[in-house]
C-alpha positions in Angstrom: 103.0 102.8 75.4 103.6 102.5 79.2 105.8 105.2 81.3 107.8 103.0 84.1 108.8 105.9 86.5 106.7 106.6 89.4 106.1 110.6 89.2 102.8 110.1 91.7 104.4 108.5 94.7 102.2 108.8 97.8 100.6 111.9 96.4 98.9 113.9 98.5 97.7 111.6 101.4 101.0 109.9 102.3 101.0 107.4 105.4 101.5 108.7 108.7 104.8 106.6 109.4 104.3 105.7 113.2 107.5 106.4 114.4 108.4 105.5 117.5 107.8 107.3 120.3 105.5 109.5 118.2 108.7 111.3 116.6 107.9 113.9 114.2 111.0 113.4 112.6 113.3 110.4 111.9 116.9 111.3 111.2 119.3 108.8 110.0 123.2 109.7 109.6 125.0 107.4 106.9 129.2 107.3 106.7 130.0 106.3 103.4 133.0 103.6 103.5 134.6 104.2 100.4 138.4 104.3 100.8 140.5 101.7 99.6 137.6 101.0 96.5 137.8 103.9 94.6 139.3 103.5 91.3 143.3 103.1 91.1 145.2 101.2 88.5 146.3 99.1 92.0 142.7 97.5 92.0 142.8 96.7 88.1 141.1 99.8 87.1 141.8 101.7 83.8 142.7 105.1 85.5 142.9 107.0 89.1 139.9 108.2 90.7 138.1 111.5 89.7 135.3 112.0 92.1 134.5 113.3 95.6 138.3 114.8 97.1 139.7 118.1 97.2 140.4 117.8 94.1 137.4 119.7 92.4 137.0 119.0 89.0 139.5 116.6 88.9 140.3 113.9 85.7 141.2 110.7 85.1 144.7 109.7 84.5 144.8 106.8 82.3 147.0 104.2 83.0 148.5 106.1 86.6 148.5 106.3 89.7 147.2 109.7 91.0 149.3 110.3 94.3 147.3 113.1 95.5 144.3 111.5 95.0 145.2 108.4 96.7 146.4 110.4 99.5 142.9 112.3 100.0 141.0 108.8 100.1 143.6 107.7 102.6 142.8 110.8 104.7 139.8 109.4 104.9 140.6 106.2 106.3 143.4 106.8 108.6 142.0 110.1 110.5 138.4 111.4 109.1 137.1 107.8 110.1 138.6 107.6 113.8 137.2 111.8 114.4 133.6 110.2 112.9 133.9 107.7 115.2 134.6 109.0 118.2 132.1 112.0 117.7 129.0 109.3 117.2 130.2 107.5 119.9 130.1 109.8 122.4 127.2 111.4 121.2 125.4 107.6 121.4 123.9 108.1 117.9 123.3 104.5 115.5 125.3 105.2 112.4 124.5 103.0 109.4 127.4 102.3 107.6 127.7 102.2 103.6 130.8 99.7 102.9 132.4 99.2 99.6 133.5 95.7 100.0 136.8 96.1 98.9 137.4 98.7 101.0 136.2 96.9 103.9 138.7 94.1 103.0 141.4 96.5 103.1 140.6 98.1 106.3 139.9 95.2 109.3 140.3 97.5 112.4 137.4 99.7 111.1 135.6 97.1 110.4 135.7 95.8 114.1 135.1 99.3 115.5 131.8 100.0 113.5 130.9 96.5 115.1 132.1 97.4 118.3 129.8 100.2 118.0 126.6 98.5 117.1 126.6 100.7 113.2 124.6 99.0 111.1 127.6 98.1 108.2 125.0 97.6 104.9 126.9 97.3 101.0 128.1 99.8 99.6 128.8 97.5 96.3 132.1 95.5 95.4 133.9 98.5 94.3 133.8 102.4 94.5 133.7 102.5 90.8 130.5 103.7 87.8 128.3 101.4 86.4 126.7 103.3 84.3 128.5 101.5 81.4 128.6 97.9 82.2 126.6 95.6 81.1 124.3 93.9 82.8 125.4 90.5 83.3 128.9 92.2 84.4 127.1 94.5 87.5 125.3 91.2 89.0 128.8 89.5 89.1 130.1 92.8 90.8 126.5 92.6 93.3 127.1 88.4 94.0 131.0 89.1 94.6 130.7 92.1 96.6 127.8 90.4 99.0 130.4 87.2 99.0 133.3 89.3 99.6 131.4 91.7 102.3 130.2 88.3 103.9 133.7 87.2 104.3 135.2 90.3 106.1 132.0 91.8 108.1 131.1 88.0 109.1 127.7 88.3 108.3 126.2 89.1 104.7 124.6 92.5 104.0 121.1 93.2 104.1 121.0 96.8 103.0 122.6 97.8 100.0 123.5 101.4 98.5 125.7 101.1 94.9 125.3 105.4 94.6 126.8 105.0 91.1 124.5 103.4 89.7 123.0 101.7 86.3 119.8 101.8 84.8 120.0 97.9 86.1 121.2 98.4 89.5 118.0 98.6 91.9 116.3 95.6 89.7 118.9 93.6 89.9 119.1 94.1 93.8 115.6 93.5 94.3 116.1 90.2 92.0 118.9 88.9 94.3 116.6 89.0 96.9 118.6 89.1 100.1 118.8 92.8 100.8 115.3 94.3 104.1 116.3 97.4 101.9 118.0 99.2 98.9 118.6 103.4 99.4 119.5 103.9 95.1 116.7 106.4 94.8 116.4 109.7 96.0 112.9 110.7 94.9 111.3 110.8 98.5 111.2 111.5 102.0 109.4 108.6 103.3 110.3 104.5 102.4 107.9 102.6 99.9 107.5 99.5 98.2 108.9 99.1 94.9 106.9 96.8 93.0 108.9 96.9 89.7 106.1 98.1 87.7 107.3 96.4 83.5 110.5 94.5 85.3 108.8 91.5 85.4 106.4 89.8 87.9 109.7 87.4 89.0 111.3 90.2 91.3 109.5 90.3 94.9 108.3 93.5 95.9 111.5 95.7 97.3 111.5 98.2 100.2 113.5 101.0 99.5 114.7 103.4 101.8 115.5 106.8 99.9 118.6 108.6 100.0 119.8 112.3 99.8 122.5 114.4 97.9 121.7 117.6 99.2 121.9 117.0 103.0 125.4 115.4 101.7 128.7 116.3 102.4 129.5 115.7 99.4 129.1 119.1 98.2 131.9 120.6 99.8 133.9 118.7 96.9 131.4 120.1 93.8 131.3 123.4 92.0 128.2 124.2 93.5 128.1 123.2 96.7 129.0 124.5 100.7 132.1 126.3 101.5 132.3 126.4 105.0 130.9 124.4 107.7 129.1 127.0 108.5 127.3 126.5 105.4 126.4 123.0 106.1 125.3 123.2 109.5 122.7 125.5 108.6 121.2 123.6 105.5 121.3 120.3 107.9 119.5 122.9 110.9 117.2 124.5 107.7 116.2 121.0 106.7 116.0 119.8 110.3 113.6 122.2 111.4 111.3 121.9 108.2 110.8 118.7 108.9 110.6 119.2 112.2 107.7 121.2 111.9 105.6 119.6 108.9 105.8 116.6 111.4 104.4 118.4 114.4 101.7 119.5 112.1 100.8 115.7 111.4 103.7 115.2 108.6 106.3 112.8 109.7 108.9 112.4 107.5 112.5 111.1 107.2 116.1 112.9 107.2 118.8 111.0 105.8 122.3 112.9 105.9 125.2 111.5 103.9 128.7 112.1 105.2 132.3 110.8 103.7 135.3 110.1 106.2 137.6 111.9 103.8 135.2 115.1 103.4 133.2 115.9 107.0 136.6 114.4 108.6 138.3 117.3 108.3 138.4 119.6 111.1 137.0 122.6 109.6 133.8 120.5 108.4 134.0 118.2 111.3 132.4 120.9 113.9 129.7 121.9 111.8 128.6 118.1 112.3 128.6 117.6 115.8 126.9 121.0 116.2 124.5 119.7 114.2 123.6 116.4 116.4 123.5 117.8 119.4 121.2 120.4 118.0 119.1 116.8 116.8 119.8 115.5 120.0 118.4 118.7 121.6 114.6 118.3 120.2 112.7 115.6 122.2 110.5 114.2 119.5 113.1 112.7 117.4 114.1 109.2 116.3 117.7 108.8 115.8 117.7 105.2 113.7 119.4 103.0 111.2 118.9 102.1 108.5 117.6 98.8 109.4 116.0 100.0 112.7 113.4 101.9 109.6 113.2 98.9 107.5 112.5 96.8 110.5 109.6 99.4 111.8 108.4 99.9 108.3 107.4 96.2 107.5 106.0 96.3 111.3 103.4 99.0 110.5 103.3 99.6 106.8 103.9 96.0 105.3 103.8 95.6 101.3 100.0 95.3 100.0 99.1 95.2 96.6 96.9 97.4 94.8 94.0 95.1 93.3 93.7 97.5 90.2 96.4 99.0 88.1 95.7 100.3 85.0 98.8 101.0 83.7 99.7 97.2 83.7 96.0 96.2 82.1 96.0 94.8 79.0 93.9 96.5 76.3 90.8 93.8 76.8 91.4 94.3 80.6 91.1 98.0 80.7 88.6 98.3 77.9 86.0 95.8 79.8 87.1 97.9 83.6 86.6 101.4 82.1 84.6 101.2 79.5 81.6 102.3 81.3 83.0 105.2 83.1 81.7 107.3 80.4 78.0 106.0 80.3 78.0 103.7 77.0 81.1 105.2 75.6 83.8 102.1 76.1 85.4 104.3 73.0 86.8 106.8 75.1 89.0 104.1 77.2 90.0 102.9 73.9 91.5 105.8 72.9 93.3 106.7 76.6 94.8 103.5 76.7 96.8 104.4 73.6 98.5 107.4 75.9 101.4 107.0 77.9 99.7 105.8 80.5 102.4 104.7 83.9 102.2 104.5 87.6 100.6 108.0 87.6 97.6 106.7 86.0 97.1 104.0 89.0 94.9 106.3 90.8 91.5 107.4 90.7 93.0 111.6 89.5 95.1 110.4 87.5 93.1 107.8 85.4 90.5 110.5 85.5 92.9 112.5 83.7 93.7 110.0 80.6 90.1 109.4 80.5 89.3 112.8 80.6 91.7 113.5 77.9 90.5 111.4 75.3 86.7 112.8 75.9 87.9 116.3 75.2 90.2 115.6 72.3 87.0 114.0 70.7 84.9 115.6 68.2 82.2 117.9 69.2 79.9 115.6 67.4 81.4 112.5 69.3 80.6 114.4 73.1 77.4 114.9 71.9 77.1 111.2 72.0 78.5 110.9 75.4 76.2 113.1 76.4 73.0 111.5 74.9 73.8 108.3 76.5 73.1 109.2 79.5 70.1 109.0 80.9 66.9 111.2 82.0 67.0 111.7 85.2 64.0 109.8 87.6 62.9 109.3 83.9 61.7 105.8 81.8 64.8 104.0 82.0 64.7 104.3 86.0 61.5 103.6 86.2 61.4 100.0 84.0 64.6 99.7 86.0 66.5 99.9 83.0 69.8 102.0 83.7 73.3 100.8 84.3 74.3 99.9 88.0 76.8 103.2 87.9 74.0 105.5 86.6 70.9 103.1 89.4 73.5 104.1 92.2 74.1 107.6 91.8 70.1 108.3 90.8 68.8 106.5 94.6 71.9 108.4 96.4 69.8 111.4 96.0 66.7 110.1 96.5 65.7 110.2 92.7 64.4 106.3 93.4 62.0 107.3 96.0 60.1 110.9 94.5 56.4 111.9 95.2 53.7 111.6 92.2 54.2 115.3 92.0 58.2 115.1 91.8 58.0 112.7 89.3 55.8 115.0 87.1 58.3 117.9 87.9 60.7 115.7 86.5 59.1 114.2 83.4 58.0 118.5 82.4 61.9 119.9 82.8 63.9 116.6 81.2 60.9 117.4 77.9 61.6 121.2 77.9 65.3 120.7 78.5 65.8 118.1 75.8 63.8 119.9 73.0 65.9 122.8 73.6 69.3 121.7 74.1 69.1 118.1 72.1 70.4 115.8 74.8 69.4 115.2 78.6 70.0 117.0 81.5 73.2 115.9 83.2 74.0 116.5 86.8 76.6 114.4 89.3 74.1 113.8 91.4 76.5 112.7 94.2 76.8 116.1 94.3 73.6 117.5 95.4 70.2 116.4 96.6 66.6 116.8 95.0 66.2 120.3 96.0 69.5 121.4 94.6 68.9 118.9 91.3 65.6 120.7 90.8 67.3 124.2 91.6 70.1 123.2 89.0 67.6 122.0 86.4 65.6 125.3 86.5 68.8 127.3 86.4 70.9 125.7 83.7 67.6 125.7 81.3 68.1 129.6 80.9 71.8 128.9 79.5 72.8 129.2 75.7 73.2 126.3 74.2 77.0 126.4 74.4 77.0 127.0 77.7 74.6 124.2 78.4 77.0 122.0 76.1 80.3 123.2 78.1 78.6 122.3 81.5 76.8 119.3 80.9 80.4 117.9 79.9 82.0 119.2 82.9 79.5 117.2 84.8 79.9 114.2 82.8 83.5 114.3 83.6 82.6 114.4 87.4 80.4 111.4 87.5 83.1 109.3 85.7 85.6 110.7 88.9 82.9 109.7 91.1 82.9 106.1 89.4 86.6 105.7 89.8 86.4 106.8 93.2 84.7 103.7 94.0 87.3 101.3 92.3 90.8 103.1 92.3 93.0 104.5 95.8 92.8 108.5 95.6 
């Protein structure tokens, strides 16, 4: 069974992002364009909108107009927009723009004065409407009509696209229309990657995705749980800010996306809290104020999609039996049984393969590690010397110098792997990339002097870190 969602990301080494100027942050403001698309029975929709307004914890009317709802979106439109406007303006800060198409339509002076002011103006989807129910074949008509419709009105087709609510379908079949430098439907990082579409098929070219927030959103001031006052939000937005801020002057760039609404942050009392906040951005000199197709643009400049060689989790069972197989010396049984886990993305890297393969050799039998163990190797014994061993177990023995030992070593050698084996019942097993020959011959002395079960417990735990060791050498970290 394979697991399709990426919980691994970058992990713990992400790229250093090479912002310009040597930022240690890049913040990007988005203004969601949503009014004149949200759901109305005026638009051919089943019932008035519910979702982002004053209205908290508003319904559905079926089958009606809701005035007051209709009258908060137009707030939005006819003076939260023109107080947004004006505000980036003067403060010279790039806006990207997320357009509902319809709305767009519906609204051609805004659409000239985002222009007029150089905003990026990416999709925002044909309507401001939830996908979560349609079917599939229904959203792509909606994602071909709004990129027509968008086309039409903006003069120019889109090339970034954010739906917000979404489908399980929605960022494939972006990524399949192939069109759109970036997609922002995730929200599950701080920093843009490729999305390779790991079980969507090998038809859909890899996708970058810029990710997106909800908590540096205006949109709480319209949930249950969410900011009262602007007060509130300037100091998450400053909070966040200087986080970030600092991780990247310690050699952790990262990016800051804030979401705003025309019909939420427009209002007056939410309004200030927002232009404190940019000066405050504006204030700090390393800082990269972008859109977001100034990122996508630097991104495929400096980190440009590359393919991992090996993935695991998208082996077939031949594949992975015949790659790891020999991870545990002569034990191909114990990648047998970890490709039966749910192995996903997470497994794509040398930890976390090491994990699944680890996992199968302690859920085995006591009398099964045994045989793990007894197929390795002395060490510097026969085997080495008739040149006999696997290239893993040759490698690791002449990294410590076990290939090149004195008559005398050799003897040393041949004495401790008899009187170690007669006691214990299988040979002495060290990760040799660990040590040298004094500390091997330190270790061998020492461990003989355990109980047997002790012996048995560590000689496992060093089995387990030659085979990270060996994926070391084939998997990224």
């Amino acid at each position: 069974m394979r697991y399709v969602r990426d919980m691994r990301g970058y992990g713990a080494n992400p790229p250093d992002p090479k912002w310009p100027g040597g930022a240690n942050v890049c913040v990007q403001f988005v203004v969601n364009y949503e009014e004149g698309g949200e759901n109305n029975v005026l638009h051919g929709d089943a019932a008035s909108e519910a979702f982002l307004s004053e209205v908290v914890g508003a319904a559905p009317w079926p089958g009606k107009r809701h005035w007051n709802m209709e009258s908060i979106y137009e707030y939005g439109a006819r003076a939260g927009f023109w107080r947004l406007h004006r505000m980036f303006t003067e403060a010279n800060a790039p806006v990207t723009v997320y357009g509902v198409a319809s709305a767009l339509a519906r609204s051609p002076d805004h659409v000239a004065a985002m222009q007029d002011a150089g905003w990026e103006v990416a999709s925002h989807g044909l309507r401001w409407i939830d996908y979560r129910d349609h079917a599939e074949a229904d959203e792509r008509a909606d994602l071909v009509e709004a990129i027509r419709l968008h086309t039409e009105v903006v003069g120019e087709r889109p090339t970034g696209l954010y739906l917000g609510r979404t489908s399980v379908y929605s960022v494939r079949l972006a990524a399949a229309e192939g069109g759109f430098d970036w997609i922002s439907d995730t929200y599950d990082d701080e920093l843009p990657y490729w999305l390779d579409h790991d079980g969507h098929g090998n038809a859909i070219p890899p996708q970058l995705v810029i990710p997106y927030t909800l908590d540096a959103n205006d949109m709480r001031f319209a949930t249950a749980q969410g900011f009262n006052s602007g007060d509130q939000f300037y100091a998450y937005l400053k909070d966040s800010f200087d986080t970030l801020y600092r991780e990247g002057a310690a050699g952790r760039p990262r990016m800051m996306s804030i979401g705003l609404h025309c019909r939420l942050v427009g209002r007056p009392g939410r309004a200030e809290a927002l232009r404190r906040f940019i000066e405050y951005v504006q204030g700090h000199d390393k800082v990269w104020i972008a859109r977001r197709a100034d990122i996508a643009r630097h991104w495929r400049d400096n980190h440009p999609y590359q393919p991992q060689a090996l993935r695991p989790s998208r082996m077939e069972r031949q594949e992975f039996v015949q790659r790891f197989g020999s991870i545990f010396e002569h034990s191909p049984w114990i990648a047998e049984r970890a490709f039966e886990f749910e192995l996903g993305p997470a497994h794509d890297s040398a930890g976390g393969l090491h994990n699944a393969l680890c996992r199968a050799f302690r859920s085995a039998s006591e009398t099964e590690r045994l045989g793990v163990l007894t197929a390795h190797p002395d060490l510097a014994g026969k085997l080495a010397q008739a040149k006999r061993l696997t290239e893993e177990s040759t490698r690791e023995q002449a990294s410590a110098g076990l290939d090149a030992l004195t008559d005398a070593e050799r003897a040393r050698f041949t004495e401790l792997n008899a009187t170690y084996v007669e006691k214990f019942g299988f040979p002495f097993i060290i990760a040799v990339r660990d040590n040298d020959k004094a500390s091997i011959f330190k270790a061998f002395e020492t461990r003989i002097a355990n109980s047997r079960d002790q012996e048995f417990a560590t000689a496992c735990k060093q089995v387990e870190r030659i085979a990270w060791y060996r994926l070391n050498d084939l998997l990224p970290r």
